[in-house]
C-alpha positions as CSV (number, residue, x, y, z in Angstrom):
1,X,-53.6,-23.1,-83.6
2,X,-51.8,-24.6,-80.5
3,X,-48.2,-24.8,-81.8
4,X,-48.9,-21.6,-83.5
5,X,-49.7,-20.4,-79.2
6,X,-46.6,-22.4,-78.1
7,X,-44.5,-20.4,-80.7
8,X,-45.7,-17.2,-79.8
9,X,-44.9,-17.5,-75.8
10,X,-41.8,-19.4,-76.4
11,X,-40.9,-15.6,-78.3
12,X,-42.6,-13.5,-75.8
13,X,-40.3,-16.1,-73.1
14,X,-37.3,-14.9,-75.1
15,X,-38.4,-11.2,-75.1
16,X,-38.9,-11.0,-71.2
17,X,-35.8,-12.3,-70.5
18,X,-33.6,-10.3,-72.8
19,X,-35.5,-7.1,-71.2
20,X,-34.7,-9.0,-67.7
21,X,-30.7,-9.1,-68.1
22,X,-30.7,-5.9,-69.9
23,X,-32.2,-4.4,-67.0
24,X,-30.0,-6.3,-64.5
25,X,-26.9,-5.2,-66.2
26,X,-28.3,-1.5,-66.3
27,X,-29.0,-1.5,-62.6
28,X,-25.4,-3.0,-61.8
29,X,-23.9,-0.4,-63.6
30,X,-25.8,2.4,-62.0
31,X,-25.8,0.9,-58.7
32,X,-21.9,-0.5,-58.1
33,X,-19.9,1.3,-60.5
34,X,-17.5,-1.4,-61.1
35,X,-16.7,-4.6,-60.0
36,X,-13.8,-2.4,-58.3
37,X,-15.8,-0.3,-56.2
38,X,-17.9,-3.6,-54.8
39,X,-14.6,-4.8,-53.8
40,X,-14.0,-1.8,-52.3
41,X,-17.4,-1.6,-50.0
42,X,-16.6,-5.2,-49.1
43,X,-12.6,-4.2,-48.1
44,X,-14.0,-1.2,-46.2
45,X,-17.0,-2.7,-44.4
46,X,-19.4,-0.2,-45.9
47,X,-22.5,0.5,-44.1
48,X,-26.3,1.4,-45.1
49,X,-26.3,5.1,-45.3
50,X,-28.5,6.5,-42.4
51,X,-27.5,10.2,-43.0
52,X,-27.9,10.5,-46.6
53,X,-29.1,7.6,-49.6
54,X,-27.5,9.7,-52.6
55,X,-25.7,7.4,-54.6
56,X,-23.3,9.8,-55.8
57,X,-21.9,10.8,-52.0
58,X,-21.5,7.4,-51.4
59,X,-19.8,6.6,-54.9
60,X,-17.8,9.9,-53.7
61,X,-16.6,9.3,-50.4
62,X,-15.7,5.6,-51.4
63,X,-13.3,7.1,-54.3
64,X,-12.1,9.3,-50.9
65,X,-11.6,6.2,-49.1
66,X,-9.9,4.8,-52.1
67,X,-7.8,8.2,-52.6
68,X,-6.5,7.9,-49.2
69,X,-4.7,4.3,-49.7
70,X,-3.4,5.5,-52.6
71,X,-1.2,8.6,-51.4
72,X,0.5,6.5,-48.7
73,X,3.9,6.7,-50.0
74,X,3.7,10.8,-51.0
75,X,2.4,11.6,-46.8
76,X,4.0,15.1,-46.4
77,X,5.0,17.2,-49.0
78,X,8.9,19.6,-48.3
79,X,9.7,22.6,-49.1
80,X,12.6,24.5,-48.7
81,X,13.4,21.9,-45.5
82,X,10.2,22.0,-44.4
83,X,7.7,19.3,-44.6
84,X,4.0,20.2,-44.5
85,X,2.5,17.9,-41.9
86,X,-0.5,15.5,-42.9
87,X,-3.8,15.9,-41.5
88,X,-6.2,12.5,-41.5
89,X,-10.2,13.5,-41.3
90,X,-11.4,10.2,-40.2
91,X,-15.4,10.3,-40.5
92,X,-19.0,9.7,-41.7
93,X,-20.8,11.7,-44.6
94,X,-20.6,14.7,-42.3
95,X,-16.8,14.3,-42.9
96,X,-16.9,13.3,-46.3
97,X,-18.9,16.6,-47.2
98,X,-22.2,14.8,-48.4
99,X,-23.9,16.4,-51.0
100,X,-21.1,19.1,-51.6
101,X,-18.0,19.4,-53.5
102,X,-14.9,18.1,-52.0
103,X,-13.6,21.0,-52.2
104,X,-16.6,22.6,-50.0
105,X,-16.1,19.8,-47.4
106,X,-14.8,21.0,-43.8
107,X,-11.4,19.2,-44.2
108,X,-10.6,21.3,-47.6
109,X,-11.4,24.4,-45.9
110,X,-9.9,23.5,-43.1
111,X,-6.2,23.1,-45.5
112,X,-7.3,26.1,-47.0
113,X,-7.5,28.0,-43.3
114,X,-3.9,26.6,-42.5
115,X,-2.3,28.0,-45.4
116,X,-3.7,31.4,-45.3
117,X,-2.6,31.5,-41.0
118,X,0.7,30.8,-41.7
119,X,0.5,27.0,-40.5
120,X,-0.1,25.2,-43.6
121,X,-1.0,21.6,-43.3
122,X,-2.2,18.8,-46.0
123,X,-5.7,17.3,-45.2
124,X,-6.7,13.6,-45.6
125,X,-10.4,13.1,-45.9
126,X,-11.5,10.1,-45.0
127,X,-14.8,10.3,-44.8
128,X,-17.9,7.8,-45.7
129,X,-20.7,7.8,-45.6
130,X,-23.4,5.7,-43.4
131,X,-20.8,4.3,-41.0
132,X,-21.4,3.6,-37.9
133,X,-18.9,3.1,-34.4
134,X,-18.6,-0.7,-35.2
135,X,-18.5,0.0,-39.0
136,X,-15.2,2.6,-38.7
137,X,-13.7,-0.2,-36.3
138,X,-13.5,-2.3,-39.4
139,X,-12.2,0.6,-42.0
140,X,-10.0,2.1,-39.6
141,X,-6.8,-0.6,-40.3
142,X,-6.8,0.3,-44.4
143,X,-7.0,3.6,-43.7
144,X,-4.1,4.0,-41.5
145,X,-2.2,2.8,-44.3
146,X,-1.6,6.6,-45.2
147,X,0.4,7.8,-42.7
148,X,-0.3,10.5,-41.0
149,X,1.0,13.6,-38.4
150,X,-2.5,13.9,-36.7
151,X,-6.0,11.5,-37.4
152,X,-9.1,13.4,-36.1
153,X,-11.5,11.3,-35.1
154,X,-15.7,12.0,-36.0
155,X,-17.5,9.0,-35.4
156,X,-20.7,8.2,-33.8
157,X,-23.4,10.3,-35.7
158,X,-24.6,7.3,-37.9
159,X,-24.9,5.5,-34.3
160,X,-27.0,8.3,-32.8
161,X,-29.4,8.0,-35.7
162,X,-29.9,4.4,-35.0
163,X,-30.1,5.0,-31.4
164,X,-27.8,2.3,-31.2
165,X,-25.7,0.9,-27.9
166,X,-23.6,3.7,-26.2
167,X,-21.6,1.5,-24.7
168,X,-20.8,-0.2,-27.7
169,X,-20.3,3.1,-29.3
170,X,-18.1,4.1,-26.5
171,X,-16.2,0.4,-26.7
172,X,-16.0,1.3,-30.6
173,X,-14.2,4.8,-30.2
174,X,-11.5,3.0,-27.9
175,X,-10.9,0.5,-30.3
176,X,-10.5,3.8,-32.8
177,X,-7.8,5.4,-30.8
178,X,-5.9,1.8,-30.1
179,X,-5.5,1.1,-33.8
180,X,-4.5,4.5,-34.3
181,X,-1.5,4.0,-31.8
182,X,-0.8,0.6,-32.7
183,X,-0.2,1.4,-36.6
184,X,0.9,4.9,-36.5
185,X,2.5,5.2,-32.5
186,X,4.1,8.6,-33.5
187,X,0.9,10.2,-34.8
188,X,-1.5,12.6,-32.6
189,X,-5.0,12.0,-31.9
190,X,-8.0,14.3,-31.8
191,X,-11.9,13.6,-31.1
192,X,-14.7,15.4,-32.2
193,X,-17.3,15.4,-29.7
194,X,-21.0,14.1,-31.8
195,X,-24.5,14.5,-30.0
196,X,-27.4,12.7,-30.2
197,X,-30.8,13.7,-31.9
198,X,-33.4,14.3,-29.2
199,X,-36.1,12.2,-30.0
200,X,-34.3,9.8,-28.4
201,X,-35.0,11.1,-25.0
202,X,-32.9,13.2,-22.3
203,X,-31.4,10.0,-21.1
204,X,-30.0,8.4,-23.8
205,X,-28.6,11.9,-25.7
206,X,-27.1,12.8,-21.8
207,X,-25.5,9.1,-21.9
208,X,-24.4,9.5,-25.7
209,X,-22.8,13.0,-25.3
210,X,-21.1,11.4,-22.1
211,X,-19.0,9.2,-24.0
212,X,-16.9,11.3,-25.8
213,X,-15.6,13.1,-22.6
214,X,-15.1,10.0,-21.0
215,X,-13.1,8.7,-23.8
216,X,-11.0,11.7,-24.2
217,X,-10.2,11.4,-20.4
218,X,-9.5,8.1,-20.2
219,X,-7.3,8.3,-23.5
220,X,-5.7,11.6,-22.7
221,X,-7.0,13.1,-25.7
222,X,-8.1,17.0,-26.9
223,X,-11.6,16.9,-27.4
224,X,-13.1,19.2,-29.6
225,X,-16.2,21.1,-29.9
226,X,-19.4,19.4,-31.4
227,X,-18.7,19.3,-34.7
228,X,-22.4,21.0,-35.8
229,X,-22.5,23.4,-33.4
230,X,-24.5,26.4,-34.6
231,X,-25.5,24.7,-37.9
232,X,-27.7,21.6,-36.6
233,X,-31.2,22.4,-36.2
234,X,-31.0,26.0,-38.3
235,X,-32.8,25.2,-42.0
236,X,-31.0,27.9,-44.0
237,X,-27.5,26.1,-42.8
238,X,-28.6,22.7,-44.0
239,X,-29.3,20.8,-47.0
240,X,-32.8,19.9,-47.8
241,X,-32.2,16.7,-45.9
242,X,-31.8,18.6,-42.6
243,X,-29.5,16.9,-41.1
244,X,-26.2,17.8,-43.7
245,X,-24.7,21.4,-44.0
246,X,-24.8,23.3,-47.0
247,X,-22.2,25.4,-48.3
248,X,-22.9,28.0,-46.0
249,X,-23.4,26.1,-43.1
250,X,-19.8,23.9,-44.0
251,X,-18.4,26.9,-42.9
252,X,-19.3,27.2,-40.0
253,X,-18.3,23.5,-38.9
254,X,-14.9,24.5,-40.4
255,X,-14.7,27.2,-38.4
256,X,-15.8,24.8,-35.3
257,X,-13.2,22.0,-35.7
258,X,-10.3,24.7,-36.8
259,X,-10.6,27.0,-33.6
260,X,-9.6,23.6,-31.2
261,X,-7.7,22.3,-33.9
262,X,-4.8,24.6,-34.7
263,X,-3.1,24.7,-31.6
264,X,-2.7,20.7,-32.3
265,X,-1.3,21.9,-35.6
266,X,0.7,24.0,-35.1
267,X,2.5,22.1,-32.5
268,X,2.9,19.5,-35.4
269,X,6.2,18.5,-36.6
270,X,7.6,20.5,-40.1
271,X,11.3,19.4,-39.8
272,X,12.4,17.5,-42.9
273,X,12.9,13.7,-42.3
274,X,16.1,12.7,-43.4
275,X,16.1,9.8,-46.5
């Protein structure tokens, strides 16, 4: 009767743990991707998502990240003499179009506004998702491996959700603009001004919203309008997250970040560089 019991839980042992790695290996798979992509979060310094847990924006905007180191060498496409200058969206998930096509994210429709005014440019997104000030400080070096004519700059939501430092935030988007200089010197620089939710009080969101003028000053950069002006807070604009745009609302944050934007294009370089 007893080695008859010892059998029978030895089996169930053996049962429990096949069902136990079978169910490890089906959450890896689900959850990473690939060994690649884990390599990839690590390389990047991916952060916790604050502004959205889907797994398939984030398994999206790191195959964005990925896309941009990839079409380094190919920057600016020319055409009859004239090179199409490159355009680098550097962001969060509000960047990265969370929840949305890429095609449906601000930067696509932002290429798509160039062409049809006469001032066509290639866009670059580079947004992810979750990242915060000090999080983008970290990315910011492997992105800048595609070069670029212009790198907008959208940082600072993920921080505002936190209610993180704004001094380190501020710290953070200087450290942005310096790596932008130091590996791409001939490139121009734009900033997206990002507010703060107001839950946090009238004294932090006043010293968040600060810091992006400040910056901009100090750096002698265009600021542009907040990015979800006219969108945040309206439901019918949003996703059912509240806090992303939806189709409809994308928009309108393309039309925000194109009305300060193409003057900066279309002062943009389109001579062909000599090989």
């Amino acid at each position: 009767m007893n080695q008859a019991l010892v059998a029978h839980n030895l089996q169930l042992r053996k049962i429990r743990r096949v069902v136990a790695i079978g169910a490890l290996g089906t959450i890896v798979a689900c959850g990473s991707g690939s060994a690649a992509n884990v390599q990839n979060e690590n390389a990047t310094g991916v952060s916790k998502n604050n502004m959205g847990t889907s797994k398939s924006s984030a398994v999206r905007s790191e195959s964005a990240a990925a896309g941009v180191a990839e079409s380094g060498s190919n920057s600016a496409r020319v055409s009859g003499g004239t090179r199409t200058p490159v355009v680098l969206f550097f962001g969060t998930s509000l960047t990265a179009g969370y929840g949305l096509n890429p095609d449906q994210a601000f930067p696509a429709l932002i290429e798509e506004k160039s062409r049809s005014e006469g001032v066509a440019i290639r866009t670059v997104n580079a947004g992810l998702s979750g990242e915060t000030t000090a999080g983008a400080v970290r990315r910011i070096d492997w992105v800048l491996r595609t070069p670029a004519d212009l790198v907008v700059i959208e940082a600072g939501a993920n921080d505002a959700l936190r209610g993180l430092s704004t001094a380190a935030a501020k710290a953070n988007l200087e450290q942005l603009i310096a790596a932008v200089r130091h590996r791409q010197p001939t490139a121009k620089i734009a900033l997206i001004q990002m507010e703060a939710p107001p839950n946090y009080g009238v004294s932090y969101t006043s010293s968040f919203r600060r810091i992006y003028s400040e910056v901009a000053a100090k750096e002698g950069l265009p600021l542009l309008p907040f990015l979800l002006a006219g969108v945040a807070g309206i439901p019918r604009l949003n996703q059912a997250d509240g806090v992303h745009p939806n189709v409809t609302g994308e928009k309108i944050v393309a039309d925000n970040v194109w009305k300060g934007l193409k003057p900066l294009v279309a002062q943009l370089d389109r001579g062909a560089k000599q090989g």
